[in-house]
Biopython code that builds the backbone (N, CA, C, O; Angstrom):
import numpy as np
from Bio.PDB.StructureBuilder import StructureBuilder

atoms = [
    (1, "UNK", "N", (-15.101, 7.049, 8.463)),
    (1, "UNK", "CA", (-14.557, 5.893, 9.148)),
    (1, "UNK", "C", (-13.074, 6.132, 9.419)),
    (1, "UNK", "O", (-12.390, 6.316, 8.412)),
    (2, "UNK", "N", (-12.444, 6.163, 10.624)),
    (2, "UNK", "CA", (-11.261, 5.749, 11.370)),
    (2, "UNK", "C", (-10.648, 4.892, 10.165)),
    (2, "UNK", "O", (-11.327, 4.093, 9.522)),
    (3, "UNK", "N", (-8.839, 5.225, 9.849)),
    (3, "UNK", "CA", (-8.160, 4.527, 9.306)),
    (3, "UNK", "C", (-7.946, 3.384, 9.671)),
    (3, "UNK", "O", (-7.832, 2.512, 8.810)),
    (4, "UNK", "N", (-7.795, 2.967, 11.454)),
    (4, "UNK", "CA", (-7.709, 1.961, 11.870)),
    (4, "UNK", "C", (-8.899, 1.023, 11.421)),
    (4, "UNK", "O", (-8.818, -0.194, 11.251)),
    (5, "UNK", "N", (-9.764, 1.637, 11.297)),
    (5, "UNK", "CA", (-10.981, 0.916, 11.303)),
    (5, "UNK", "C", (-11.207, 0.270, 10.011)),
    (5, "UNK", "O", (-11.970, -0.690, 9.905)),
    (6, "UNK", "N", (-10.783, 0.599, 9.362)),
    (6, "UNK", "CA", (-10.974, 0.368, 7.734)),
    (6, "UNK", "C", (-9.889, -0.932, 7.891)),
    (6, "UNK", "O", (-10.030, -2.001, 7.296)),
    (7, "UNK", "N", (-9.018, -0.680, 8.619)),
    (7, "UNK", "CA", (-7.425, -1.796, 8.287)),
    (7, "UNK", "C", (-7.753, -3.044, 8.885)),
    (7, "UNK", "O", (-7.060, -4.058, 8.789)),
    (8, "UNK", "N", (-9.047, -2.926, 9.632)),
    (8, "UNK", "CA", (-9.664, -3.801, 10.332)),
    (8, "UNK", "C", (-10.625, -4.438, 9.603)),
    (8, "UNK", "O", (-10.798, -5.653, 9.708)),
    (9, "UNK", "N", (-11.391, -3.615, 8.736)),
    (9, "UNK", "CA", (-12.449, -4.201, 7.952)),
    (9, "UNK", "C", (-11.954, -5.181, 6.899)),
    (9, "UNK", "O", (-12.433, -6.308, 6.780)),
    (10, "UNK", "N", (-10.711, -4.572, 5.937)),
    (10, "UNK", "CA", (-10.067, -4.754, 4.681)),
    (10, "UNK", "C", (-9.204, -6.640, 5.363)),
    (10, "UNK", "O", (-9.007, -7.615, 4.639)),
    (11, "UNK", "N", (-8.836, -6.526, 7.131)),
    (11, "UNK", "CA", (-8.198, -7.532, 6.920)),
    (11, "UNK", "C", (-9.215, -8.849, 7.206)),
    (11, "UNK", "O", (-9.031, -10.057, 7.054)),
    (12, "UNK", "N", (-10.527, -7.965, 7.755)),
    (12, "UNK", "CA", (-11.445, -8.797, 8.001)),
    (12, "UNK", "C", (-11.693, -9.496, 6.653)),
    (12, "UNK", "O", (-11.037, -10.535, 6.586)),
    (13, "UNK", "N", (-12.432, -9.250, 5.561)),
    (13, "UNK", "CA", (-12.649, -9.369, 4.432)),
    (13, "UNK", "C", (-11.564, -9.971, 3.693)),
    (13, "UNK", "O", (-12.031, -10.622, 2.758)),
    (14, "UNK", "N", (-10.356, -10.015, 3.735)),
    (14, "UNK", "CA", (-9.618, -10.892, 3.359)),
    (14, "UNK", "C", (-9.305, -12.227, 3.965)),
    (14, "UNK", "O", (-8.619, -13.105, 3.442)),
    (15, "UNK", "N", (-9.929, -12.270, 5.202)),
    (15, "UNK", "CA", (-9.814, -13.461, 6.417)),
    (15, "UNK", "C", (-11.122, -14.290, 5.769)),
    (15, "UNK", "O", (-11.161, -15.520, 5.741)),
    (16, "UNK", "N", (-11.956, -13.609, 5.364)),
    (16, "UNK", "CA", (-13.526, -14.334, 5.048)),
    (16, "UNK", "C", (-13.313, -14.765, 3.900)),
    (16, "UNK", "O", (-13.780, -15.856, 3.574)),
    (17, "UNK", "N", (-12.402, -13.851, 2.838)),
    (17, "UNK", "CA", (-12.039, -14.672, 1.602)),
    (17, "UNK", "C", (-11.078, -16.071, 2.008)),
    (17, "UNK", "O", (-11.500, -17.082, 1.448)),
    (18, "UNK", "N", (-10.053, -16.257, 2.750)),
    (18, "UNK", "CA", (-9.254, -17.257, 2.833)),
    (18, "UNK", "C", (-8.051, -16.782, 2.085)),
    (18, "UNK", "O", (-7.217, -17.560, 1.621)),
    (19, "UNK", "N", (-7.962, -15.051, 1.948)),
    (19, "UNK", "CA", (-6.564, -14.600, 1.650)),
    (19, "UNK", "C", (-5.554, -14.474, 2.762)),
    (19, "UNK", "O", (-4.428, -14.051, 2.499)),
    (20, "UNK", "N", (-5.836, -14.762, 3.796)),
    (20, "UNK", "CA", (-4.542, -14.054, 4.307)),
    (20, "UNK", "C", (-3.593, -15.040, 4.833)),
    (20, "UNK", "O", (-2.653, -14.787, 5.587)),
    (21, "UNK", "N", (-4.026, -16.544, 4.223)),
    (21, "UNK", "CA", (-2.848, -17.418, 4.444)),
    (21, "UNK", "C", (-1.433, -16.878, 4.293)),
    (21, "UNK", "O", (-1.451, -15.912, 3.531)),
    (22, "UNK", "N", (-0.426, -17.108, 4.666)),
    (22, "UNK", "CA", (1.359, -16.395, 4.494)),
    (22, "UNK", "C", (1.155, -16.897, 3.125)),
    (22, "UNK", "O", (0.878, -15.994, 2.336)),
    (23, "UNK", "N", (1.216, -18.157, 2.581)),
    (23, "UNK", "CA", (1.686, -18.791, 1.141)),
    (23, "UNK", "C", (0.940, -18.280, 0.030)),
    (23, "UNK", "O", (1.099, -18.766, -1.089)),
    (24, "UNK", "N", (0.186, -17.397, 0.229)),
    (24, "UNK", "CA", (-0.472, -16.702, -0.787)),
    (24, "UNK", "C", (0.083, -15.305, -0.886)),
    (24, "UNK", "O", (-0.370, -14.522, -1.721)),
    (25, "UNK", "N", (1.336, -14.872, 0.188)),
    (25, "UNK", "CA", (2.022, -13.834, -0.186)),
    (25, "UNK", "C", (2.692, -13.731, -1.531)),
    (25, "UNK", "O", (2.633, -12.635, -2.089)),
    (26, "UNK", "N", (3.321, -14.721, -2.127)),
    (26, "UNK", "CA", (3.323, -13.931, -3.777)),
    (26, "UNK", "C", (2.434, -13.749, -4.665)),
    (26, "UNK", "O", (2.453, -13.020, -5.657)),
    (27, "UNK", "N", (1.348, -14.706, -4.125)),
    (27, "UNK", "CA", (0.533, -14.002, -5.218)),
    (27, "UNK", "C", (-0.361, -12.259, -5.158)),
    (27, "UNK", "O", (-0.869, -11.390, -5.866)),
    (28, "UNK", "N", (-0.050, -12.631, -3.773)),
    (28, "UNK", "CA", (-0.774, -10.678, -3.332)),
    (28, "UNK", "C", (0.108, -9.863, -3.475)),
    (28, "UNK", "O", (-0.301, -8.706, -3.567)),
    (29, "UNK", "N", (1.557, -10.055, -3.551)),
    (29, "UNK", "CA", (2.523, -8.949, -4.346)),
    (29, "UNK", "C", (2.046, -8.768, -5.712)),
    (29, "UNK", "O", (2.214, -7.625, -6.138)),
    (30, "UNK", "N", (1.416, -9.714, -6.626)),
    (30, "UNK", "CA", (1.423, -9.747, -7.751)),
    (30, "UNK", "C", (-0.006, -8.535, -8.256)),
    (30, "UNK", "O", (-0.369, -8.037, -9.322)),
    (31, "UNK", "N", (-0.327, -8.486, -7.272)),
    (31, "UNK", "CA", (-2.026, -8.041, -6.885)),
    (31, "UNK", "C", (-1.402, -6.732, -6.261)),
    (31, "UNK", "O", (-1.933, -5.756, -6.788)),
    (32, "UNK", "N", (-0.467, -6.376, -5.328)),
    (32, "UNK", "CA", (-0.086, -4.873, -5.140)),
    (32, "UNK", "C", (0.819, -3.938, -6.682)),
    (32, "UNK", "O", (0.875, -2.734, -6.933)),
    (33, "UNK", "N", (1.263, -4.863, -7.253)),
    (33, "UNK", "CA", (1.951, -4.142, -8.469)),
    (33, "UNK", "C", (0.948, -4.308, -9.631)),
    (33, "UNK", "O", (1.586, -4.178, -10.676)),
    (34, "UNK", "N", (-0.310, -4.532, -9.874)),
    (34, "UNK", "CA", (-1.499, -4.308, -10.402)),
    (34, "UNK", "C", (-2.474, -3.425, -10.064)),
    (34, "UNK", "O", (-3.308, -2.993, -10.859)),
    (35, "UNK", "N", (-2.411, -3.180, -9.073)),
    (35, "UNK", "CA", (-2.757, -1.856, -8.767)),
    (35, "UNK", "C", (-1.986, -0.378, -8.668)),
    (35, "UNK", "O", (-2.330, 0.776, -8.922)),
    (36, "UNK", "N", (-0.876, -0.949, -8.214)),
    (36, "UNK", "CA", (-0.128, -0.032, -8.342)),
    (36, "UNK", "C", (0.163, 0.799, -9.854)),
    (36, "UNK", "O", (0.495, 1.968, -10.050)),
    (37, "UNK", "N", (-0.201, -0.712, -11.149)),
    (37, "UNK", "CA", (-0.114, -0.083, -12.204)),
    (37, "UNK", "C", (-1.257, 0.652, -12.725)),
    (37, "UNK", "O", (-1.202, 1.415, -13.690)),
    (38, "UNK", "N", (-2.176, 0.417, -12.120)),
    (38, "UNK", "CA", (-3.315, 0.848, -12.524)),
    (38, "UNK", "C", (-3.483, 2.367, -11.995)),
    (38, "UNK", "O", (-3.955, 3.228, -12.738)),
    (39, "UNK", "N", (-3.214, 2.555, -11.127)),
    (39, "UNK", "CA", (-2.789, 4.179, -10.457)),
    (39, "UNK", "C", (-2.030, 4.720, -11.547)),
    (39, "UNK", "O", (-2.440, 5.470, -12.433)),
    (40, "UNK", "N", (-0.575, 4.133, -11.339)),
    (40, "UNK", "CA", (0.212, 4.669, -12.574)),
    (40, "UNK", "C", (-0.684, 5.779, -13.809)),
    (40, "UNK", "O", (-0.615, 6.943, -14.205)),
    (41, "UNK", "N", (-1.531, 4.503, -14.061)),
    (41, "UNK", "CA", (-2.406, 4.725, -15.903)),
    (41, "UNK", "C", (-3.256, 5.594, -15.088)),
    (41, "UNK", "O", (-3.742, 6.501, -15.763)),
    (42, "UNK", "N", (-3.527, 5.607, -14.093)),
    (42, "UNK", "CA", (-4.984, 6.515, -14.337)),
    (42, "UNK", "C", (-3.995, 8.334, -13.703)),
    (42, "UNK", "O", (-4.676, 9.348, -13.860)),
    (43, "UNK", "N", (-3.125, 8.455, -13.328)),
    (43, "UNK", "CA", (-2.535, 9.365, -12.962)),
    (43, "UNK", "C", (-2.012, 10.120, -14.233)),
    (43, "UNK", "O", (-2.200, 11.314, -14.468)),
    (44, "UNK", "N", (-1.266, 9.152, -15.081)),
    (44, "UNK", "CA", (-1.443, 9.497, -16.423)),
    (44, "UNK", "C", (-2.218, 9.564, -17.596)),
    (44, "UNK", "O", (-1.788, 9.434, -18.742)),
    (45, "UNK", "N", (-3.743, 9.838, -17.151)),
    (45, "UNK", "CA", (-4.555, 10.228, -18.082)),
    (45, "UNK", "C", (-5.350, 11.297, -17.018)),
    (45, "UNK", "O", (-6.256, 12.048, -17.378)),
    (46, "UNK", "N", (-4.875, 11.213, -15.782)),
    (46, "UNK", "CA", (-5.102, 12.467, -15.343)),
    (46, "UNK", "C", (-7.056, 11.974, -14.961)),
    (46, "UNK", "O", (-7.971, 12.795, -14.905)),
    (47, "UNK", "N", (-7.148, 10.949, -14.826)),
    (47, "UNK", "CA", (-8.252, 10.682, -13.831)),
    (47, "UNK", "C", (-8.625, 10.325, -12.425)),
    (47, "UNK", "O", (-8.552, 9.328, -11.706)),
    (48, "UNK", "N", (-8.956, 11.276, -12.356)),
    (48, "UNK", "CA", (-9.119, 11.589, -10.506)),
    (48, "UNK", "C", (-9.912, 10.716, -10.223)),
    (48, "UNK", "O", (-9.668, 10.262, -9.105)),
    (49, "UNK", "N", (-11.102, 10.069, -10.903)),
    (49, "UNK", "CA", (-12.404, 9.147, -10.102)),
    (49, "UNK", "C", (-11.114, 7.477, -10.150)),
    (49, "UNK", "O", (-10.966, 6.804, -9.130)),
    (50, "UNK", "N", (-10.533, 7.201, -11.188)),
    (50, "UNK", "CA", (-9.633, 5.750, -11.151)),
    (50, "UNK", "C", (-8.462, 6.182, -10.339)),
    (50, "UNK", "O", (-7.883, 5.136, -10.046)),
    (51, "UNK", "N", (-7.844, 7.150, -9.846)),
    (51, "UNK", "CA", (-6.999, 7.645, -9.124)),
    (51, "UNK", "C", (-6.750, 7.071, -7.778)),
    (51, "UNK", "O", (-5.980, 6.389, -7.102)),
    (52, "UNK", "N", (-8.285, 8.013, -7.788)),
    (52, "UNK", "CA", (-8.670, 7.789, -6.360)),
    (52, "UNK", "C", (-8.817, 6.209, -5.891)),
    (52, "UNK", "O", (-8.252, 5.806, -4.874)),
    (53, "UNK", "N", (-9.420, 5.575, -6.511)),
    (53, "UNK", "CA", (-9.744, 3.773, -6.830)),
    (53, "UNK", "C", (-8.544, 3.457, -6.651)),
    (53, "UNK", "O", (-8.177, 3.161, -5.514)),
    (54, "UNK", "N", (-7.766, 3.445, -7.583)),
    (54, "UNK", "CA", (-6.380, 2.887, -7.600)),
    (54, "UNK", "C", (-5.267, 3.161, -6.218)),
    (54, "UNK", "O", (-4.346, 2.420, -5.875)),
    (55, "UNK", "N", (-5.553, 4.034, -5.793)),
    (55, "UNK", "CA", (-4.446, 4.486, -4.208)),
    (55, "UNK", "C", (-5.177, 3.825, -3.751)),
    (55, "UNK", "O", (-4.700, 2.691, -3.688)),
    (56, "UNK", "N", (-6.699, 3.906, -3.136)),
    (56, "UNK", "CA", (-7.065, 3.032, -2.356)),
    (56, "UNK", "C", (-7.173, 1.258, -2.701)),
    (56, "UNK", "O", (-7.402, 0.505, -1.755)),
    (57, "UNK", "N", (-7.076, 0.961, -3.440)),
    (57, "UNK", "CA", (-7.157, -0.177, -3.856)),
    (57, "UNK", "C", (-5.568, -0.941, -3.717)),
    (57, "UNK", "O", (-5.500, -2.140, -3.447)),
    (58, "UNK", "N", (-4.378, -0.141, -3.923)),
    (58, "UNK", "CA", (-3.091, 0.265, -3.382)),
    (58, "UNK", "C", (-3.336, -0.599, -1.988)),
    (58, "UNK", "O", (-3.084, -1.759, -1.664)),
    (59, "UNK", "N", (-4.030, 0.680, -1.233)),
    (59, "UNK", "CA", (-3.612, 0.507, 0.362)),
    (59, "UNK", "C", (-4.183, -1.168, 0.424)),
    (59, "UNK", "O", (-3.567, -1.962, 1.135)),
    (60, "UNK", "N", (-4.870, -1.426, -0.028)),
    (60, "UNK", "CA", (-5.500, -2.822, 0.158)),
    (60, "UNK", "C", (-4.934, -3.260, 0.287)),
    (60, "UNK", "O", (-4.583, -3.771, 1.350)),
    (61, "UNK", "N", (-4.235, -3.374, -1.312)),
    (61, "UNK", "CA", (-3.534, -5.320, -1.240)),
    (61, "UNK", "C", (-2.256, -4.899, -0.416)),
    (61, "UNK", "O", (-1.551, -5.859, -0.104)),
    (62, "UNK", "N", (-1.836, -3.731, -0.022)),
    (62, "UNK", "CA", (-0.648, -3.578, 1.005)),
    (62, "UNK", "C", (-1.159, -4.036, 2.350)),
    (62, "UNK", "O", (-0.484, -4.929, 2.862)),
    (63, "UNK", "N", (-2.021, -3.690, 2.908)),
    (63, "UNK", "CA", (-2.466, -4.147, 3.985)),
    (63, "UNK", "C", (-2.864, -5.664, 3.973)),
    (63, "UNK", "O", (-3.003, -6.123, 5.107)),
    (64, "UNK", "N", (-3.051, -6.431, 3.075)),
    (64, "UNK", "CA", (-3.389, -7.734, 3.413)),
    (64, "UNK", "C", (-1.851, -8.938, 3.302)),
    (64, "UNK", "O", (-1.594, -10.056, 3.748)),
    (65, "UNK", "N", (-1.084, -7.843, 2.386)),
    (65, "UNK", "CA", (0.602, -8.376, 2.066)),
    (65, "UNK", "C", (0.907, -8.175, 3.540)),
    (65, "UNK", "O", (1.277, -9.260, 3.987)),
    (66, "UNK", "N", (0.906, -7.355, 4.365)),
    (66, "UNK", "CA", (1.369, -7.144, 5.265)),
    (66, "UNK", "C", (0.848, -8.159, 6.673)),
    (66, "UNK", "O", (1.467, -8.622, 7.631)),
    (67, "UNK", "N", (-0.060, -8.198, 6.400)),
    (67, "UNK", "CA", (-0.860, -9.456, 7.559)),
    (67, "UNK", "C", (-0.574, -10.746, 6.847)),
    (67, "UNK", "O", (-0.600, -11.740, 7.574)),
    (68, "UNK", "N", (-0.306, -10.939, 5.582)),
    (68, "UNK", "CA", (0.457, -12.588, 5.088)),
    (68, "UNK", "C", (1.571, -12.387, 5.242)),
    (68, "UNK", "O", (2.100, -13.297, 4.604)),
    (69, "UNK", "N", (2.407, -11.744, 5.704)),
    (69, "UNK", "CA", (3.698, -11.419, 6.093)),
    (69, "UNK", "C", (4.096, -11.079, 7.491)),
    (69, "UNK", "O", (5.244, -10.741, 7.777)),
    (70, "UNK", "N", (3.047, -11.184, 8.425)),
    (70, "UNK", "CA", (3.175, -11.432, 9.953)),
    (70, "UNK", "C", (3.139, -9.896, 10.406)),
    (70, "UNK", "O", (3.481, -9.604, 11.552)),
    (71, "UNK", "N", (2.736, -8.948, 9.526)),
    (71, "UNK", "CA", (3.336, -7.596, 10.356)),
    (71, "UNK", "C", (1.814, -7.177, 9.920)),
    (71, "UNK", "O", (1.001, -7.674, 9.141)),
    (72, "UNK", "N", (1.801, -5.728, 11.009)),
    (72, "UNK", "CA", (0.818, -4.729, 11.152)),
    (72, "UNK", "C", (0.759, -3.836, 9.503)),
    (72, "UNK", "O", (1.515, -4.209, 8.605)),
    (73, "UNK", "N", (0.011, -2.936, 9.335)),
    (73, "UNK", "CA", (0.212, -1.906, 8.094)),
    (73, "UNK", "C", (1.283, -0.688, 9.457)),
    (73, "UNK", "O", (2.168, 0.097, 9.118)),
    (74, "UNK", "N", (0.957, -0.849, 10.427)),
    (74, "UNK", "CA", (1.571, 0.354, 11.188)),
    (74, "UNK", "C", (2.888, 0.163, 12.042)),
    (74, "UNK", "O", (3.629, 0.950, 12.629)),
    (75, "UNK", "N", (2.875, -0.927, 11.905)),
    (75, "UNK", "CA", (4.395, -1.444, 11.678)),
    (75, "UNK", "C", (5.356, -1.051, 10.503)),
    (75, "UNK", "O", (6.363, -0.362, 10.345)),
    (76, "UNK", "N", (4.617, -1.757, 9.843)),
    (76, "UNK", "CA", (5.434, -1.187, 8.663)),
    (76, "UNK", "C", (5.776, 0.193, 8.246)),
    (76, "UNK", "O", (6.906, 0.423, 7.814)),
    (77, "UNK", "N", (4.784, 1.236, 8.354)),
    (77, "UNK", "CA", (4.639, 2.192, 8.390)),
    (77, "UNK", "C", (5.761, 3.362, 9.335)),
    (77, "UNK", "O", (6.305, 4.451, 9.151)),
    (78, "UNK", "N", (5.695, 2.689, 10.020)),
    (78, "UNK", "CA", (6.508, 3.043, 10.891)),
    (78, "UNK", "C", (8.085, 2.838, 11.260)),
    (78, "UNK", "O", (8.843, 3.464, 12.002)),
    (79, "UNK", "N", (8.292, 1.444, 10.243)),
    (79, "UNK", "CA", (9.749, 0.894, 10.154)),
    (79, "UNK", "C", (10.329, 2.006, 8.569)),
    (79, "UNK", "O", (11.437, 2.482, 8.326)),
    (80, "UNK", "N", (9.201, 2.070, 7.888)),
    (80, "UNK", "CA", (9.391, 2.985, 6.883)),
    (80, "UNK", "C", (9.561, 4.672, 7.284)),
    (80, "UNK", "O", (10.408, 5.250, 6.603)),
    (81, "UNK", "N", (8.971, 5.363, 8.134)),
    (81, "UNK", "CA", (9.211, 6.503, 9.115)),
    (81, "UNK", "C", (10.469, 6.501, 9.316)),
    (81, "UNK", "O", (11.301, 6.966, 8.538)),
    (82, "UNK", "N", (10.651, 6.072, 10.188)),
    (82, "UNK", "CA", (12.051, 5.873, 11.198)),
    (82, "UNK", "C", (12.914, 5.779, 10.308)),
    (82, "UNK", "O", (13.981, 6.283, 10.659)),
    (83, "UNK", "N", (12.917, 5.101, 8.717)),
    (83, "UNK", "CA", (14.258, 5.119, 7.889)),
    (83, "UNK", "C", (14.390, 6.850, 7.262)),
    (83, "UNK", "O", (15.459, 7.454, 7.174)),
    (84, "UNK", "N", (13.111, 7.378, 6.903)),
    (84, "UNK", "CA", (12.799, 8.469, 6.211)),
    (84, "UNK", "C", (13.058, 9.556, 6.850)),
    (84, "UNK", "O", (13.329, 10.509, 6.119)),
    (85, "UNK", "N", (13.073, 9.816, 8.351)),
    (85, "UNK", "CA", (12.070, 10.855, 9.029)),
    (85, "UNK", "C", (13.443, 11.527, 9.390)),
    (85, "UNK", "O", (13.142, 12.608, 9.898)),
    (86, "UNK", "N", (14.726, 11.404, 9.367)),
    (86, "UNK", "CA", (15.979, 12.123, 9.627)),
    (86, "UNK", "C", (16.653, 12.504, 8.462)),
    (86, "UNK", "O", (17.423, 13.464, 8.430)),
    (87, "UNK", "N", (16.265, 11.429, 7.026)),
    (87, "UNK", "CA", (16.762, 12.041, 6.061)),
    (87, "UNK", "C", (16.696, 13.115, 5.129)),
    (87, "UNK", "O", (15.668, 13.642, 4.703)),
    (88, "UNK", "N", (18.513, 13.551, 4.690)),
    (88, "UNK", "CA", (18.181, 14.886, 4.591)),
    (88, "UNK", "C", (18.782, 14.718, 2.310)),
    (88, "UNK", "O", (19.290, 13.797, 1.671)),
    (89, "UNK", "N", (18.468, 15.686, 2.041)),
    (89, "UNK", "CA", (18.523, 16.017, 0.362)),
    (89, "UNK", "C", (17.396, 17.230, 0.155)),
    (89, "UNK", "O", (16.967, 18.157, 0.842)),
    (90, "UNK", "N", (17.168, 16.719, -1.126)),
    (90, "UNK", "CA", (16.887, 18.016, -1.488)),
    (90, "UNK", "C", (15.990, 17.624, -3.068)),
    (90, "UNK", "O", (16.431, 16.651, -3.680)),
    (91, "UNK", "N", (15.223, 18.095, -3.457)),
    (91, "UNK", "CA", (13.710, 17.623, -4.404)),
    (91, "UNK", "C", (14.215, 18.148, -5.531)),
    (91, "UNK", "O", (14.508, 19.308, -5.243)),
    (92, "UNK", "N", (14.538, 17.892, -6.905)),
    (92, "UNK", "CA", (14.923, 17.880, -7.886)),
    (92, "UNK", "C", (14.473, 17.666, -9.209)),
    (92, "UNK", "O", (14.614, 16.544, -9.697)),
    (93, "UNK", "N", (13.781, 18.878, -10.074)),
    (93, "UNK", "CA", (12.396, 17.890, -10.993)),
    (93, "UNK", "C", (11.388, 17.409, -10.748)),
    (93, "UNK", "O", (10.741, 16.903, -11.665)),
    (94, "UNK", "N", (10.723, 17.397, -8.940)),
    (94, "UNK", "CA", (9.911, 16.794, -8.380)),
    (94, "UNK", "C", (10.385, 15.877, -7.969)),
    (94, "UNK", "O", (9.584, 15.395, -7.168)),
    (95, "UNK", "N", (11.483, 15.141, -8.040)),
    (95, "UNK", "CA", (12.049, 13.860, -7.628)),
    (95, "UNK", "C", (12.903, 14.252, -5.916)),
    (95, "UNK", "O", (13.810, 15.085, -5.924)),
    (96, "UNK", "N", (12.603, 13.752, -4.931)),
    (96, "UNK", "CA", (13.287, 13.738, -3.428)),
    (96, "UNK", "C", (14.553, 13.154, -3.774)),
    (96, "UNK", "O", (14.492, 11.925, -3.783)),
    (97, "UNK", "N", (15.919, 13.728, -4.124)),
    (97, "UNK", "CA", (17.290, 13.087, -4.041)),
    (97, "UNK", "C", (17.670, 13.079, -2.654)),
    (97, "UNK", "O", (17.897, 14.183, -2.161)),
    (98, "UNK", "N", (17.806, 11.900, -1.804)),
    (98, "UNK", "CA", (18.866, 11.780, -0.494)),
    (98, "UNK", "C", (20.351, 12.381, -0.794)),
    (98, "UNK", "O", (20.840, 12.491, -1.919)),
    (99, "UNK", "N", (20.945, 12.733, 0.381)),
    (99, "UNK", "CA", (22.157, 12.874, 0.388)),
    (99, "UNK", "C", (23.237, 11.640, 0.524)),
    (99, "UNK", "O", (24.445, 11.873, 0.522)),
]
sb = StructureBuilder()
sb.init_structure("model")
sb.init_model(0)
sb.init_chain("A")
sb.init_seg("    ")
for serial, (resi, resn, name, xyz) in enumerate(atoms, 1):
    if name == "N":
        sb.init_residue(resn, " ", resi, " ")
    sb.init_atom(name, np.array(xyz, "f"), 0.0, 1.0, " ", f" {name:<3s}", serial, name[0])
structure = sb.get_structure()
């Protein structure tokens, strides 16, 4: 399945739940940094099957934050590009330091 297509399904399915009111945007931040922690843990036990779950489960609640917040995922995506895509540094420990 097409990425677009999925961003379509995921916002569908949140439209059928009655998530994607705007005023339920804090509570779906609260729901992207729960997954996000959950990646965290499973990255650090080094499990690839909750890994995998957890990034995608990630892109979710980002994509539905992003439609209770009036914007595209490829909007955003792209406002995030455009800050990134000229900057210059240099990777350190694994860590990307900007200049």
């Amino acid at each position: 399945m097409k990425f677009d297509e999925l961003i379509e399904n995921v916002t569908q399915w949140a439209d059928d739940k009655n998530i994607l009111k705007p005023e339920n945007s804090t509570k779906q931040m609260l729901k992207v940094m729960e997954e996000v922690g959950e990646t965290a843990g499973a990255l650090a036990k080094d499990d690839r099957v909750e890994l995998k779950d957890g990034i995608g489960d990630s892109f979710v609640t980002l994509i539905i934050l992003a439609q209770q917040c009036g914007f595209t995922p490829s909007e955003c995506l792209e406002a995030a590009w455009d800050e990134i895509k000229d900057r210059t540094g240099k990777t350190i420990n694994g860590v990307f330091v900007k200049n």
